[in-house]
C-alpha positions as CSV (number, residue, x, y, z in Angstrom):
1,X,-2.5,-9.3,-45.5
2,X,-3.5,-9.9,-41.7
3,X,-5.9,-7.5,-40.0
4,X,-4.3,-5.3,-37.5
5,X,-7.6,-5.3,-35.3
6,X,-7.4,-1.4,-35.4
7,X,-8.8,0.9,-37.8
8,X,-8.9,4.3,-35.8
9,X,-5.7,5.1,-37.0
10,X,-2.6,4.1,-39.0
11,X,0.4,1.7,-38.4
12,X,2.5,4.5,-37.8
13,X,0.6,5.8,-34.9
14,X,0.0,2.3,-33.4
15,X,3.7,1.8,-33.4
16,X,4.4,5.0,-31.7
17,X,2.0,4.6,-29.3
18,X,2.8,1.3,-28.5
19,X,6.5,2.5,-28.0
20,X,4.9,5.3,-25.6
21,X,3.3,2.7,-23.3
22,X,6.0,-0.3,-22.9
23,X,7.0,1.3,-20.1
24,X,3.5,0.7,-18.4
25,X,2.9,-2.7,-20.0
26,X,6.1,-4.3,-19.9
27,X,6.5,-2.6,-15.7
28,X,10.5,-2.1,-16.1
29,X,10.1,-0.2,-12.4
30,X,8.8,-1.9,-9.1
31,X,5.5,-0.6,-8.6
32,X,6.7,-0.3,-4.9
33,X,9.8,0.9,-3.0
34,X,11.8,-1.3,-1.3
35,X,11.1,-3.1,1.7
36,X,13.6,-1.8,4.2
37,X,12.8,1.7,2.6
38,X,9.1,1.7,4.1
39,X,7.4,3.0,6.8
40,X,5.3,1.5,9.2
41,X,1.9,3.2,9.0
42,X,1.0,5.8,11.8
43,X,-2.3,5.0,14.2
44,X,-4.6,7.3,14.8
45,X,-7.6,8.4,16.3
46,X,-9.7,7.0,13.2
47,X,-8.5,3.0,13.6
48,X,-10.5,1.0,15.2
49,X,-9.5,0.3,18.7
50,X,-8.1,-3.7,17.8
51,X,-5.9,-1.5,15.7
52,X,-4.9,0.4,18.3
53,X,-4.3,-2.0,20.6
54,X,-2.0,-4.2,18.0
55,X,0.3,-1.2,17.3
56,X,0.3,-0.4,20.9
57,X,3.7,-1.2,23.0
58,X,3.5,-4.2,24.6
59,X,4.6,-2.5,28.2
60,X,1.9,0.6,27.8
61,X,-0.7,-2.5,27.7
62,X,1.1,-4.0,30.8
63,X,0.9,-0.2,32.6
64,X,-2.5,0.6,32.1
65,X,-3.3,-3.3,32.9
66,X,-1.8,-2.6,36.2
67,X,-3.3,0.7,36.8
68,X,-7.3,-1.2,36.0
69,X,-6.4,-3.7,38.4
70,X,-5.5,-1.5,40.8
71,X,-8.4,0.9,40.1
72,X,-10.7,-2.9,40.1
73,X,-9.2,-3.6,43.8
74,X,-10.4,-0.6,45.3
């Protein structure tokens, strides 16, 4: 008779709780939702400012890039 490689406990209990964990072995669910179901991540005041400055609207960059040169030419 092969070795089962487990003598804590019996047969029975190795079957059951093999039958207990499929679900996390086997991964019948996505591990992650949908793509069109996410949301984008929120910046805040603890990103670094590159961070800040990706997520950032392309026309608040133009505004305050107009008001520095305007501030610059004074």
């Amino acid at each position: 008779m092969a070795e089962r490689g487990n003598t804590k406990h019996g047969s029975n209990l190795d079957d059951q709780m093999k039958q207990e964990t499929e679900g996390m072995v086997k991964g019948k669910q996505p591990d992650h939702v949908e793509a069109h179901r996410q949301t984008e991540p929120f910046p805040d005041d603890t990103d670094p400012q590159e961070v800040q400055d990706a997520v950032e609207p392309v026309a608040e960059q133009n505004a305050r890039g107009d008001a520095q040169q305007q501030d610059e030419g004074q």
